[in-house]
Residue, then its C-alpha position, 0 to 999 in steps of 0.5 A: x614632838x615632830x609635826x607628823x607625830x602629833x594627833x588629837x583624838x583621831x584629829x591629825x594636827x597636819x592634816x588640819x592645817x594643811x586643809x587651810x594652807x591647800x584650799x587657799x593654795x589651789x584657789x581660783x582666786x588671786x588673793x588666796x593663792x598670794x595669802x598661800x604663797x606668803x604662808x609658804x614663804x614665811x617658812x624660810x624665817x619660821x622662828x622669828x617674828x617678823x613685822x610688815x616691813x621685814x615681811x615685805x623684803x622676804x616676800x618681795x612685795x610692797x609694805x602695804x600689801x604684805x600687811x594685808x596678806x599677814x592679816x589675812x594670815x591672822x584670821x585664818x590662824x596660820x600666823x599669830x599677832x602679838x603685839x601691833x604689827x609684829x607677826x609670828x608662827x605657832x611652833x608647829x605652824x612654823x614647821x608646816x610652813x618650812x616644810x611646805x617652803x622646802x618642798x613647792x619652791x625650789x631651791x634658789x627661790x628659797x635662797x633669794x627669798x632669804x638672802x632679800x630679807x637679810x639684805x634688808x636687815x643689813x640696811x635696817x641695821x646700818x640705819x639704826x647705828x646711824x640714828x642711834x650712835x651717829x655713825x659717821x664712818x659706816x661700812x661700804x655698803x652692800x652691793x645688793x640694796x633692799x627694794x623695799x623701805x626700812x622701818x621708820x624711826x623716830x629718834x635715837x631712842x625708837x631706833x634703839x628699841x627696834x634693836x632690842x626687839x630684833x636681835x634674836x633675828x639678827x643673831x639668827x641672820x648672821x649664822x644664816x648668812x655664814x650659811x650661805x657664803x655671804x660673809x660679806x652680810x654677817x659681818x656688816x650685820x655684826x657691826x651694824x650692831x653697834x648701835x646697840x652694843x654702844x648702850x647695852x654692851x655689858x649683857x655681852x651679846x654684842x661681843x659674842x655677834x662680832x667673835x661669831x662674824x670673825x670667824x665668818x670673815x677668816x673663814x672666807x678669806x674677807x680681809x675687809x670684814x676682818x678689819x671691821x671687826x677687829x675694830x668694833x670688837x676692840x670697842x667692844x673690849x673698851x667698853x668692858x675696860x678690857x684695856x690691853x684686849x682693845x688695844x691688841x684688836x685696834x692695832x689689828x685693825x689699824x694694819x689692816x685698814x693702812x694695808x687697805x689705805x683708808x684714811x678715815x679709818x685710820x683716824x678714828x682707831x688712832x681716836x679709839x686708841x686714844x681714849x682707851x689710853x685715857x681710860x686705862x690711866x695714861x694722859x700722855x699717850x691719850x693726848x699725843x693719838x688724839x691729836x694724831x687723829x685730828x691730823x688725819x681728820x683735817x685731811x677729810x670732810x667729815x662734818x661730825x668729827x670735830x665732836x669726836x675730836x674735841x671729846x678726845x682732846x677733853x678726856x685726856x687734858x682731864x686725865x692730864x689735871x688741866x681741868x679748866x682746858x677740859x672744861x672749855x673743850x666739853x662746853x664747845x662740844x655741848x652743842x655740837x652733841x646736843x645738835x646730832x640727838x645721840x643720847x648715849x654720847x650726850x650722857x658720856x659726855x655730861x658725865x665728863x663735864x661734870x667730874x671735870x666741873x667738880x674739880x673746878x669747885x663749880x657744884x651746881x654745874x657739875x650736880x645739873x650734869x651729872x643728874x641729866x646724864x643719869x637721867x639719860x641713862x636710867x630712860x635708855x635702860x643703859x644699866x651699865x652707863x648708869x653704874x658709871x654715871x653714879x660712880x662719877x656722881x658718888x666721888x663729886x660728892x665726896x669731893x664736896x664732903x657730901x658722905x651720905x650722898x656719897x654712900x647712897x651713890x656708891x652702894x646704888x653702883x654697886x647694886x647694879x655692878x654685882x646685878x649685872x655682873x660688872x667686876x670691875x665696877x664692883x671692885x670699884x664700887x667697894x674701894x670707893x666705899x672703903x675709901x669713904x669710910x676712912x674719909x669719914x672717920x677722920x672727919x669724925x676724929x677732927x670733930x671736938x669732944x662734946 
């Protein structure tokens, strides 16, 4: 129901709310009219919560003195507090605010009051990829730089948390930005999702987030937003082991970016393409482009790309059955991935470490991987780093002829693939058990009679 329909008795719902909105409005006082102004400006983002430093960018103000105006808000009920420094509008509220926005500020004020706010978004982004996955290669930054400060994150973990809070906000600020003309801000923001999508990229929504920026980007003719996205949506893929889609993106992006002439780019696609080839099965390949990618990075000054270099090499030799060369290449990478504070990366890599170890005969070792890893999954909520992990776990059993264990870890897989709909992990999940059971009973058929 529409605002103006709404009535209470003889009580008009509008004219209630603007009696508090106008008396502050046409205050003598300064204080009151900046509480109105906020209101007003508010309606430029009504269906969205917003915390001080959000709010701080949409109003141009200092963080400080926008969680003053957002607690006077508070107590004269025009906004809601439901949680510490998280601030939102009633429905109805929210539809004065807009129209009161839409009807006393022009125009380009409007526009520049949401342009800051998603400006300050693509910034908010950008840092939570950094602090989440490690983003060594960001995109070039935007030309306009939000004045005021990003939301302060702790760690990996914080940073990651702030993601899921704010994502129906930055779903909503990518459309808002293709909106306006910015494909520049749409597509910076779908990327800078990346942080999340790396933990939570079996939910889908950072894949529908990159195809919604894509279209952004063809649309407008920005062969630069293209090129990211083709390459964060092949990861995207990858991750999904969606293997002949990744590699039909990287090979998209990887022409765009030599058109472009970015090396660094070059070199992590050629790094992408390797591990999509190890992950689809194929040694040979997988180590002759990761040892492409290392070429290029020998060209640069990248102080993180030995991590990721290092990785490449160890998946493939592990896929190639050089266990021991695998073994060697995660234990120099240990540290190095300890050091940067990424836990997603950090499990990806115990995990490899650990299936690796199995295969060297070294239990102990493996099982203490395994189980850190699972460990980091289960804190992040990663429900499909854990599927992987306990599939990893399932087989070291097996390997040790350790069937219950075995079993337990199979079917905990297979619960959280068919729960959060991972096909091919099912379809793992099942042959794996298969597998087991013929194991154990030819176990049993050795046995002797009793």
């Amino acid at each position: 129901m529409a605002l103006p329909e709404l009535a209470v008795g003889s009580l008009d719902v509008e004219a209630t709310i603007g009696m508090s909105y106008v008396a502050m409005r046409d205050s003598d006082l300064p204080q009151e009219r900046a509480v109105a102004r906020a209101f007003r400006l508010l309606g430029v983002w009504p269906e969205h919560e917003v915390t001080p430093h959000a709010a701080a960018a949409l109003l141009a103000l200092p963080v400080r003195d926008t969680a003053r105006l957002l607690d006077l808000l508070t107590d004269v009920h025009l906004v809601q507090s439901p949680a510490p420094e998280r601030y939102g509008m009633h429905d109805l509220l929210g539809e004065y605010a807009a129209e009161r926005v839409r009807v006393e500020e022009p125009e380009r004020q409007r526009e520049h009051a949401e342009l800051r706010l998603l400006t300050w978004y693509v910034a908010a982004v950008e840092n939570a990829s950094r602090i989440t996955v490690g983003e060594t290669q960001p995109p070039p930054p935007l030309t306009e730089q939000p004045a005021q400060p990003l939301p302060p994150f702790a760690d990996a973990h914080s940073a990651l948390a702030w993601y899921v809070r704010e994502l129906p906000a930055i779903q909503h600020a990518i459309t808002r930005a293709g909106a306006l003309g910015r494909s520049d801000i749409a597509w910076r923001l779908a990327v800078g999702l990346f942080g999340y999508g790396d933990t939570y990229w079996w939910t889908g929504i950072w894949d529908t987030a990159l195809r919604s920026a894509l279209e952004i980007a063809v649309a407008h003719g920005d062969t630069t937003g293209q090129a990211w996205l083709y390459r964060r949506i092949a990861v995207a893929h990858g991750m999904a082991y969606r293997n002949e889609e990744c590699l039909e993106n990287l090979g998209t992006a990887l022409e765009l970016f030599e058109q472009a002439g970015d090396i660094t780019a070059q070199a992590s696609i050629l790094g992408n393409m390797s591990a999509l080839h190890v992950q689809a099965k194929r040694a040979e390949p997988g180590l002759v482009y990761a040892l492409r990618s290392q070429e290029l990075y020998r060209q640069l000054d990248l102080p993180d790309s030995e991590v990721l270099v290092l990785g490449r090499i160890a998946d493939a030799l592990q896929l190639a059955g050089d266990y021991a060369g695998a073994v060697e290449q995660h234990r120099r990478r240990l540290p190095l991935q300890r050091a940067l504070g990424r836990p997603t990366a950090l499990a990806t890599l115990l995990t490899n470490y650990g299936a690796a170890l199995q295969h060297l005969g070294e239990r102990a070792q493996a099982f203490a991987a395994l189980d850190e890893a699972l460990a980091i999954r289960r804190q992040l909520g990663d429900y499909g780093g854990e599927a992987d992990c306990l599939v990893v776990t399932a087989r070291a059993h097996h390997h040790f002829g350790e069937w219950e264990a075995a079993r337990a870890c199979w079917q905990a897989s297979l619960d959280l693939s068919r729960f959060h709909l991972l096909p091919q992990r099912v379809q793992e999940c099942v042959e794996g058990l298969a597998t087991l059971e013929n194991a154990c009973a030819g176990a049993d058929g050795l046995r002797p009679a009793p």
